[in-house]
C-alpha positions in Angstrom: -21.9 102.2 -68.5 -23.7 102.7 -71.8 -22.4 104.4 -74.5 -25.3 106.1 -75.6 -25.9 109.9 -75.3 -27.8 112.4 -72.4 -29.8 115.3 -73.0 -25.9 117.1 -72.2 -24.5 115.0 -74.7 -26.6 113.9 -77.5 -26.3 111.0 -79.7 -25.3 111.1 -83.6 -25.8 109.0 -86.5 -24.5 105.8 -85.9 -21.0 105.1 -87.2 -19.7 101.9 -89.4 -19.8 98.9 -87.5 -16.6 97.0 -88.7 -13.6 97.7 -90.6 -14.8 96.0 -93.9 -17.6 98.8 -94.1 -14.7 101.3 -95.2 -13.4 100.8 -98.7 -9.8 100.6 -99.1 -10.0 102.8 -102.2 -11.0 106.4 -101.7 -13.9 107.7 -104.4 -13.5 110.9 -106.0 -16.1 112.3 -104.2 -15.1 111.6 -100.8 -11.4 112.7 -100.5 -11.0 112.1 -96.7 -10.6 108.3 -97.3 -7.2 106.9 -97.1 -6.2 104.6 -99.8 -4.9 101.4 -98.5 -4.8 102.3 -95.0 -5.5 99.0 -93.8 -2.2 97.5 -95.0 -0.4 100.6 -93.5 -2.1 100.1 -90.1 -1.9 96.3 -90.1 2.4 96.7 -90.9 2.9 99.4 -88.5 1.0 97.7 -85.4 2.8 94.5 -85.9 6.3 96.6 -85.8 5.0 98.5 -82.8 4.2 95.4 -81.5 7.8 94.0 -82.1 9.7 96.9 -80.9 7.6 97.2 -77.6 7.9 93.5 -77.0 11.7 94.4 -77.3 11.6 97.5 -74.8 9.5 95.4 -72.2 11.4 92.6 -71.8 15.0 95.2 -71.4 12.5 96.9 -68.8 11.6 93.4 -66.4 15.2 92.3 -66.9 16.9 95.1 -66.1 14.2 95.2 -63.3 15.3 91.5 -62.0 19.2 92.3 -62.6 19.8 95.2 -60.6 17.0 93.4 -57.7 19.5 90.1 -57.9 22.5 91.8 -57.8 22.2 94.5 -55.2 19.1 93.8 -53.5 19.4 97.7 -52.7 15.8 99.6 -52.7 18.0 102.8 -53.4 18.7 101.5 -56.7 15.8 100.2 -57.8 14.8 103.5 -57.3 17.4 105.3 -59.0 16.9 103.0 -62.2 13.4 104.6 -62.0 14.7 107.9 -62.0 17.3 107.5 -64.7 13.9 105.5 -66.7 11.5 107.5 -66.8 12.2 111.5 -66.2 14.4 112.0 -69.1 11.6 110.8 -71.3 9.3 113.3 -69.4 11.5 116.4 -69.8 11.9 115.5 -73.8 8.7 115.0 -74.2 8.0 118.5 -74.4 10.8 118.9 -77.4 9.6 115.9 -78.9 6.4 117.3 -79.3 7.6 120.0 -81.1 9.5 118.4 -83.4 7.2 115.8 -84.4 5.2 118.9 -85.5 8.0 120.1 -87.4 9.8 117.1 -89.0 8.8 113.9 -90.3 7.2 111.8 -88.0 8.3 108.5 -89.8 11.6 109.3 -89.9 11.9 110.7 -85.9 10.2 106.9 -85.1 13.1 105.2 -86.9 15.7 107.8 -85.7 14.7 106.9 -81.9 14.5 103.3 -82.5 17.4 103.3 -84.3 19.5 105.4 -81.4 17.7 103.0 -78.7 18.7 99.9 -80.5 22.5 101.4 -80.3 22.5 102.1 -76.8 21.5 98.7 -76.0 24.0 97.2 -78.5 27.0 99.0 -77.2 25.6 98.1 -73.4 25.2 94.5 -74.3 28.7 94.4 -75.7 30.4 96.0 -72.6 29.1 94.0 -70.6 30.1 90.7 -72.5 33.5 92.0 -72.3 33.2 92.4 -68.4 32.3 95.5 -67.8 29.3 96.2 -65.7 29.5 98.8 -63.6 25.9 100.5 -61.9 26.3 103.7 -64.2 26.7 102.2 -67.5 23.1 100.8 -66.8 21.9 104.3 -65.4 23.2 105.7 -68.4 21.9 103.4 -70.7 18.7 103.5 -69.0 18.6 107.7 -69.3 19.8 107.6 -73.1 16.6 104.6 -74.1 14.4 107.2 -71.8 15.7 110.2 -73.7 14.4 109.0 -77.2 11.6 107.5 -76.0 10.4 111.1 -75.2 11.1 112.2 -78.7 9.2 108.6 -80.5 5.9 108.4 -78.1 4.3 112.1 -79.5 5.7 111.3 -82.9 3.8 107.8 -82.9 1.1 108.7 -81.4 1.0 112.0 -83.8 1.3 109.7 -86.6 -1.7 107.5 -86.1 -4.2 109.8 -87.0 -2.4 110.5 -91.0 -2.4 106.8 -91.6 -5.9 105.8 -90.0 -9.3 107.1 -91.1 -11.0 109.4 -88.3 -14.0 107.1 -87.9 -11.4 104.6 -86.9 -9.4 105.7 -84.7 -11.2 104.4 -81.3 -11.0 101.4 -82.8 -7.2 101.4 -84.0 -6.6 103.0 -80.2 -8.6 99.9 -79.1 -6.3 97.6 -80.7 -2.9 99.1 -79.9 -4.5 98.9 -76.2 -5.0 95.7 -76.7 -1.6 94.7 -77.6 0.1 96.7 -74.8 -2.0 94.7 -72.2 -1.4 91.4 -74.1 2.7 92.6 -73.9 2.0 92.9 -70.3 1.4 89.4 -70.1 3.7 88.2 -72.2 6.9 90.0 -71.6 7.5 89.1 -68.2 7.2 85.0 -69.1 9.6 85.5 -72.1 12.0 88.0 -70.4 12.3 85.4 -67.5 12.9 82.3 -70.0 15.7 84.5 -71.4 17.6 85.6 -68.5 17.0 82.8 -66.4 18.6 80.4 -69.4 21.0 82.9 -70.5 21.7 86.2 -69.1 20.4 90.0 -68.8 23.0 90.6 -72.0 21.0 87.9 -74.2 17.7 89.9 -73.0 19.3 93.1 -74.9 20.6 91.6 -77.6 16.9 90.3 -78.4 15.6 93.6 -78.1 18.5 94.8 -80.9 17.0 92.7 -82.7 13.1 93.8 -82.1 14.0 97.0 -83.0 15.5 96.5 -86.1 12.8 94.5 -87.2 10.2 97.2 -86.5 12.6 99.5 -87.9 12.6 97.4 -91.3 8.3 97.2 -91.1 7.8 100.8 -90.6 10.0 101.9 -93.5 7.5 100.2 -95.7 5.0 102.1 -94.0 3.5 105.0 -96.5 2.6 108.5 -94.7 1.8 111.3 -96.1 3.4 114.8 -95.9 2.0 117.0 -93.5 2.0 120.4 -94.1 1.8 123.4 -91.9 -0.2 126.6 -92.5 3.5 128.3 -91.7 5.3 126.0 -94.4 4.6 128.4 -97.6 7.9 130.8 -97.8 6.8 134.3 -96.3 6.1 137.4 -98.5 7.7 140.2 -97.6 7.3 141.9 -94.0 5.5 138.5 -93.2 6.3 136.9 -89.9 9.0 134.1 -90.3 8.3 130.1 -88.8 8.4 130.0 -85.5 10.9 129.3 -83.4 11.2 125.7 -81.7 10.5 127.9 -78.4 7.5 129.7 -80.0 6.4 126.4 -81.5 6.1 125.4 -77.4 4.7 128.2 -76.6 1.8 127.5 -79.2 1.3 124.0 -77.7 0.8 125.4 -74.1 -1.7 128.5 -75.4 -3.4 125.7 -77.4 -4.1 123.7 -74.9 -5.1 126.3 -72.5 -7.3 127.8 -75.2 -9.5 125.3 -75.8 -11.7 123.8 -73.9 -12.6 119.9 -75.0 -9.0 119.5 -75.7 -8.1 120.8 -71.5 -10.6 119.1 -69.5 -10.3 116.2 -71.6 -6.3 115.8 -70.6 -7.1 117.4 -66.9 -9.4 114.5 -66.5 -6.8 112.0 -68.2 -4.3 113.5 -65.8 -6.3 113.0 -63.1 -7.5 109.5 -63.2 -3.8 108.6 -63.7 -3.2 110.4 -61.0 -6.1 108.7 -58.8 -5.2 105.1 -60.5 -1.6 105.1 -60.1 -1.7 104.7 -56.4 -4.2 102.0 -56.7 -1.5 99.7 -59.0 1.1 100.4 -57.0 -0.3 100.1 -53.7 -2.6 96.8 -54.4 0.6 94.4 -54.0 1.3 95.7 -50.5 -2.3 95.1 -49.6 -2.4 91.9 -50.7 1.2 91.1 -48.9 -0.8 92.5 -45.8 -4.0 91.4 -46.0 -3.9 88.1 -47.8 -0.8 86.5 -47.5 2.7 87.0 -48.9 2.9 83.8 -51.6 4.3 84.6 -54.5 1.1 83.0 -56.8 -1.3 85.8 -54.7 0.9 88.8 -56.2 1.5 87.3 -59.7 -2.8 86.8 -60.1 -3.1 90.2 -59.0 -1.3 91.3 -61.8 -2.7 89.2 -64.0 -5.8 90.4 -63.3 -4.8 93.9 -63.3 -3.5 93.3 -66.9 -6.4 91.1 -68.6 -8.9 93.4 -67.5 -6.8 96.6 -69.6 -6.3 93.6 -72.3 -10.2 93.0 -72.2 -11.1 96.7 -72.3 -9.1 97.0 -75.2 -11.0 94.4 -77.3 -14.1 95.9 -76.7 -13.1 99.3 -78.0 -11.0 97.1 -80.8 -14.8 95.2 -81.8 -17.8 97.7 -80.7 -15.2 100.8 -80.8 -17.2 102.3 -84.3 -20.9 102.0 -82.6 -20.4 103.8 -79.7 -22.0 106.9 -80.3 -21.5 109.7 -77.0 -17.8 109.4 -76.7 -17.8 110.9 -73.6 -20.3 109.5 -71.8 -18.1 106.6 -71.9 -15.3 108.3 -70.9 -17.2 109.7 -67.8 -18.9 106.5 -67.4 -15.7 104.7 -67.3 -14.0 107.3 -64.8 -16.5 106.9 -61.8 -16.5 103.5 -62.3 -12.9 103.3 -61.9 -13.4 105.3 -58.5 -16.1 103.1 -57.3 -14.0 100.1 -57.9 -10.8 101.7 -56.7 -13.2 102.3 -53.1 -14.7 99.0 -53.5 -10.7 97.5 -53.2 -10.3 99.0 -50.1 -13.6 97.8 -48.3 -13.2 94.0 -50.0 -12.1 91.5 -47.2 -12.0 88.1 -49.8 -9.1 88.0 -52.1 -10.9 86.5 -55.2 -13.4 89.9 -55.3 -10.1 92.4 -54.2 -8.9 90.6 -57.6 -11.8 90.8 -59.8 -12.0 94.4 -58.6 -8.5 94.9 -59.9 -9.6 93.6 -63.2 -12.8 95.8 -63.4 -10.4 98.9 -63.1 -8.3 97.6 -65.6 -11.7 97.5 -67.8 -12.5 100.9 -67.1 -9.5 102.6 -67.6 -9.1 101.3 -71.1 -12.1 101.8 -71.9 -11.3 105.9 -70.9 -8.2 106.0 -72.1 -8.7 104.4 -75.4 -11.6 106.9 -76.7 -9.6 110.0 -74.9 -6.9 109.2 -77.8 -8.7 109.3 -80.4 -11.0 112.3 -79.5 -7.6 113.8 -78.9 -6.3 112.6 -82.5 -9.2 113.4 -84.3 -10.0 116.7 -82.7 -6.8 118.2 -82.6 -5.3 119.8 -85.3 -2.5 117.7 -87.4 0.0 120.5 -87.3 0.0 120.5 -83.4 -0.8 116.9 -83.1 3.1 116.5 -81.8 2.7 119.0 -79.3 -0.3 118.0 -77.6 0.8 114.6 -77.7 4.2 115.6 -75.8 2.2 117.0 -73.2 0.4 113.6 -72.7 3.2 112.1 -72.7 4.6 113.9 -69.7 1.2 113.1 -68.1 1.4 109.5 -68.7 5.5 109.7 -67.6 4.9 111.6 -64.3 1.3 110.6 -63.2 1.3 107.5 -61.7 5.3 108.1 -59.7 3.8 111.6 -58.7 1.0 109.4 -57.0 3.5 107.6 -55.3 5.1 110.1 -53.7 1.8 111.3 -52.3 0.5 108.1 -51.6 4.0 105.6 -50.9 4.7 107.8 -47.6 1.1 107.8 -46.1 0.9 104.5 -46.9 3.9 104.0 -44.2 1.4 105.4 -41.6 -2.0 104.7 -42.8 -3.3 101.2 -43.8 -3.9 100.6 -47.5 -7.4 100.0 -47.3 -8.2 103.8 -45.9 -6.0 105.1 -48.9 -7.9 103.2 -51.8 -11.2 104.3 -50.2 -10.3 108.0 -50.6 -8.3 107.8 -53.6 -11.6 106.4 -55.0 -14.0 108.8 -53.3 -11.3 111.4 -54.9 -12.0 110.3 -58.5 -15.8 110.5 -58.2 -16.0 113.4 -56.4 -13.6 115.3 -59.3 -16.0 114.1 -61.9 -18.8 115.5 -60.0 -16.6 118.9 -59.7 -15.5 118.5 -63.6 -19.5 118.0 -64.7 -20.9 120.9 -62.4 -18.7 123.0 -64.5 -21.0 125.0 -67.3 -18.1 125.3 -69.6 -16.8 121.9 -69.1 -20.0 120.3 -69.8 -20.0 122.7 -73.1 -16.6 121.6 -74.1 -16.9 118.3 -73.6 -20.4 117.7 -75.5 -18.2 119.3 -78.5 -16.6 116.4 -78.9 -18.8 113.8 -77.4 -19.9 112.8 -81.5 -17.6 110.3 -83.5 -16.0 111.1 -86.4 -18.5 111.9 -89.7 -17.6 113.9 -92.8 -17.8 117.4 -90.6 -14.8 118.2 -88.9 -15.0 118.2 -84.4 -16.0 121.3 -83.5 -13.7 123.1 -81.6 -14.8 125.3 -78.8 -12.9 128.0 -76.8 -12.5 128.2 -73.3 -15.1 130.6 -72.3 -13.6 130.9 -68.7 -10.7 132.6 -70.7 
């Protein structure tokens, strides 16, 4: 899909083409440049990188431990539970606070809580103890303050990086968390089969005090809310962590580029999530039930997101109609997601698989930073805790539509229509006046005027 504009969304000036076009230093003149912002991006990536590395190779583990030693589907399922839905239920609070507290400082304090948690599992489980719960618990405490550290670091990202950057910094960290896809199951599995699921957590101790130790040289600057001055007299007081919610929600609902852009985030998650969970049971069905067959189909899966984030890490700066690439990207993802369930040779089911990968990097990457740049910093934490509980509960919600009918339907029919589904809510999305206004708001990159902003007129 090119990335250049329509007549609904029309094309700005073009942007910097690399990184070394932006000076380090920022000129008197132009204050919104960020004084050695590469070093600060370059350190916090690579301890990002470290921690996550960490937290994915606890994730396949624990995975493979509790599939080894109880072989139990009900399990598995409960670790899922315990995994994810506390970090979806704190999100909401962790948006909040990273609005209202350092974000630096909530990053280290979640890392630093996770990295206990793991510690004092690891050791009670050395000692012999290794009862079901412990994990479950240890599972729902890691999930807990990764609810409160996702908003904040994704809040964060847009005070160290310049605007016109941010696709292209989104690009990268995309990048990484594909290339972590690939990696961590091969290094998790040298671990645990050599040693055992308590060396795996001791490693990721260790990962998380490293990218504890890189982010504290890490230099961010203060951000300060319109509510921070000390009232006059008679003035209304800061709000309350309830009303500072309740500000996210009416934010969100009150204007427009910032809720269709998340409705169609939510959405293709939504739409996508049964594709990557149900592919693996159409390729046990269709194509054969070898292990290799399964393992390339997520390979493919994960160098086609690892691919789409390269070219938003190298070409991120010229695009120039944001979303036109995001709605580009969508229906292709839907025509692809069809185009699985029709394909009868395994080699185009898994280039398919890879294409989709493409595409939804290539949405989700410029959705961030249209969301980064556009919203405001003072309620960057909130917004991003509502992501976050999109991201969290998206793609299980999918399975509990999809899982069941896939029981009684064959997987094919299900990709078809969960394709057909995509396009056809873009088509609904576009046909919407308001939407289309909205959206072409924010379709420009970043120059020196700030994103417009535009109401929901349907409010």
């Amino acid at each position: 899909m090119s990335a250049h504009g329509t007549d609904e969304f029309p094309d700005p000036a073009p942007s910097p083409t690399t990184m070394d076009d932006l000076p380090d230093e920022t000129p008197d003149e132009t204050p919104d440049e960020m004084p050695g912002w590469k070093r600060n991006v370059a350190i916090f990536l690579t301890g990002q990188t470290i921690s996550l590395l960490g937290s994915m190779l606890v994730q396949f583990a624990v995975m493979w431990h509790l599939t080894i030693v109880t072989q139990s589907g009900s399990v598995l399922m409960l670790s899922i539970v315990f995994g994810m839905l506390p970090q979806a239920f704190m999100s909401i609070f962790g948006g909040v606070w990273a609005d209202r507290h350092s974000r630096k400082l909530l990053i280290i304090g979640a890392d630093s809580a996770i990295a206990t948690i793991t510690l004092a599992l690891a050791l009670l489980m050395l000692s012999g103890v290794d009862d079901l719960w412990l994990i479950y618990v240890a599972l729902a405490v890691r999930s807990t303050f990764a609810g409160i550290q996702t908003p904040a670091v994704n809040a964060m990202v847009p005070q160290i990086v310049p605007a016109p950057q941010l696709i292209r910094i989104n690009g990268i960290n995309q990048s990484i968390q594909s290339g972590m896809m690939l990696l961590a199951p091969v290094v998790a599995a040298a671990i645990y089969a050599s040693f055992d699921i308590v060396a795996v957590f001791f490693v990721d101790v260790v990962t998380a005090v490293l990218g504890i130790g890189m982010l504290l040289l890490v230099t961010v600057p203060r951000l300060v809310r319109h509510d921070d001055a000390a009232p006059e007299d008679g003035a209304p007081q800061k709000p309350s962590y309830f009303g500072d919610l309740a500000a996210g929600v009416r934010y969100i609902r009150g204007h427009g580029a910032v809720k269709w852009l998340m409705t169609i985030f939510a959405t293709t998650m939504v739409l996508i999530g049964a594709p990557s969970y149900l592919t693996p049971l159409m390729v046990t069905r269709t194509f054969g039930e070898e292990v290799w067959k399964l393992t390339t189909n997520e390979v493919f899966w994960a160098a086609g997101m690892l691919a789409g984030g390269l070219a938003m890490a190298f070409v991120g700066t010229r695009v120039t109609n944001r979303v036109a690439l995001i709605v580009g990207s969508t229906l292709a993802a839907g025509v692809f997601t069809a185009g699985l369930g029709l394909s009868t040779n395994m080699w185009v089911f898994f280039v398919l698989g890879l294409l989709i990968g493409v595409t939804f990097t290539l949405m989700s990457a410029p959705s961030m930073a249209i969301l980064q740049e556009t919203v405001e910093p003072e309620m960057q934490g909130r917004v991003f805790g509502f992501v976050g509980i999109v991201m969290t509960v998206a793609m299980p919600l999918s399975m509990v539509v999809f899982g069941p009918l896939a029981d009684r339907y064959s997987v094919q029919v299900l990709l078809v229509v969960a394709g057909a589904l995509l396009v056809a809510f873009v088509a609904a999305v576009l046909s919407v006046p308001s939407a289309r206004r909205s959206l072409a708001a924010i379709a420009r990159p970043a120059t020196d005027e700030p994103a417009e902003v535009v109401p929901d007129p349907a409010r």
